[in-house]
N, C-alpha and C positions, 0 to 999 in steps of 0.2 A: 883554638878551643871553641870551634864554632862559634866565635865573636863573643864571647865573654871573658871576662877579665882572668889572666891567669893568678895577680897577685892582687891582694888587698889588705887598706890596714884601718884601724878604727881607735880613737883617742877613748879614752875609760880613764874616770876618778878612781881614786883609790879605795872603793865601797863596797860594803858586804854584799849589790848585786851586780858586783861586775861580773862575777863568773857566769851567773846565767845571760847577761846581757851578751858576753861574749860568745857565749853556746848557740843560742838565737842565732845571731848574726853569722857564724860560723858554719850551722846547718843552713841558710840561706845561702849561704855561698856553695857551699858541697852541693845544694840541690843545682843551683845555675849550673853547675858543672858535670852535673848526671854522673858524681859520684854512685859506685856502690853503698848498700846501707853500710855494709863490715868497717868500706873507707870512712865513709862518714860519721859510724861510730868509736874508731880508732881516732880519729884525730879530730873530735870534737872531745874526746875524752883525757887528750893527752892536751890540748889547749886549753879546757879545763881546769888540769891542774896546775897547770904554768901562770892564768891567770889567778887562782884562790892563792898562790903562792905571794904572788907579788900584790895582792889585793890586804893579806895578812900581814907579810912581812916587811913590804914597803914603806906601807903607809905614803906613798904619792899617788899622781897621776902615772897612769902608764900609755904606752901607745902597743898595738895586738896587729901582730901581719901574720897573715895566710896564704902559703903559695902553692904552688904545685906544678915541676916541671921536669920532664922525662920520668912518669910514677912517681915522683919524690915530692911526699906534702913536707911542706917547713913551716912548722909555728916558732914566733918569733915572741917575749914579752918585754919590753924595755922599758923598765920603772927610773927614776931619778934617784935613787939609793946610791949613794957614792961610799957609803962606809958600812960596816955592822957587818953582822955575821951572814959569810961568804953563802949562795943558796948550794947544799947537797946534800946528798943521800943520808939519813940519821938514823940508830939503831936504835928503836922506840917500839915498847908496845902499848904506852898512852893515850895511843890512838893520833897522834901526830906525827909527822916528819914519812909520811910515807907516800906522797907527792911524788916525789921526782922518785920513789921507785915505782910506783907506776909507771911514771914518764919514760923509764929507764927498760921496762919491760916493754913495751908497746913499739916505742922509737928503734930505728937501726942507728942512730946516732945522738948523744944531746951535750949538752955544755951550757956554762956560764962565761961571761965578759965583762969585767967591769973596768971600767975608765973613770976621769974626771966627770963625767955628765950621770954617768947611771950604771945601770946593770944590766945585760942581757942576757935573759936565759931561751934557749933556741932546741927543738927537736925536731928531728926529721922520722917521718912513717915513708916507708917503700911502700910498694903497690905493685904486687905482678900482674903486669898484662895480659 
């Protein structure tokens, strides 16, 4: 990728600006990468909300990866949440729980994982060449 990094990840408290912190840092990296705008508004939009997700629900520290290999971006959000309510899709019109359907519309794939340490919630954006 013309000697820039194809993956990277960045530690974030669990604080009302981590989202934009992670948006910043996220278009920083899309731009290193001479992403398109479309790509780099897709999936600064859908890391986004993966981050306000776990910035809300968590309440810890999380760690934010960003990759992208053969067209495939993968945003990754790994909070320390090991219990409480699973992160998905909510039928709400309170104006909440509509995160991961955005995530869900943008993504060609996403999911949750939780183990003993945390939770991961992960989407991936395609990219035609």
């Amino acid at each position: 990728m013309n000697g820039h990094q194809d993956i990277v990840d960045l530690a974030l408290p669990g604080t009302a600006d981590a989202p934009r912190r992670a948006r910043e840092w996220a278009r920083d990296f899309l731009e290193d990468l001479c992403a398109p705008d479309d790509v780099r508004y897709v999936v600064t939009l859908v890391l986004d909300e993966l981050v306000t997700n776990a910035a809300v629900h968590a309440g810890t520290p999380f760690r934010v990866t960003v990759g992208v290999k053969q067209g495939t971006y993968r945003c990754v959000v790994r909070d320390e949440r090991t219990d409480g309510a699973y992160p998905r899709i909510i039928e709400t019109a309170d104006g909440y729980g509509r995160g991961l359907r955005v995530v869900a519309l943008f993504s060609s794939a996403w999911g949750v994982e939780r183990d003993a340490t945390g939770t991961t919630v992960w989407a991936e954006v395609d990219v035609e060449e």
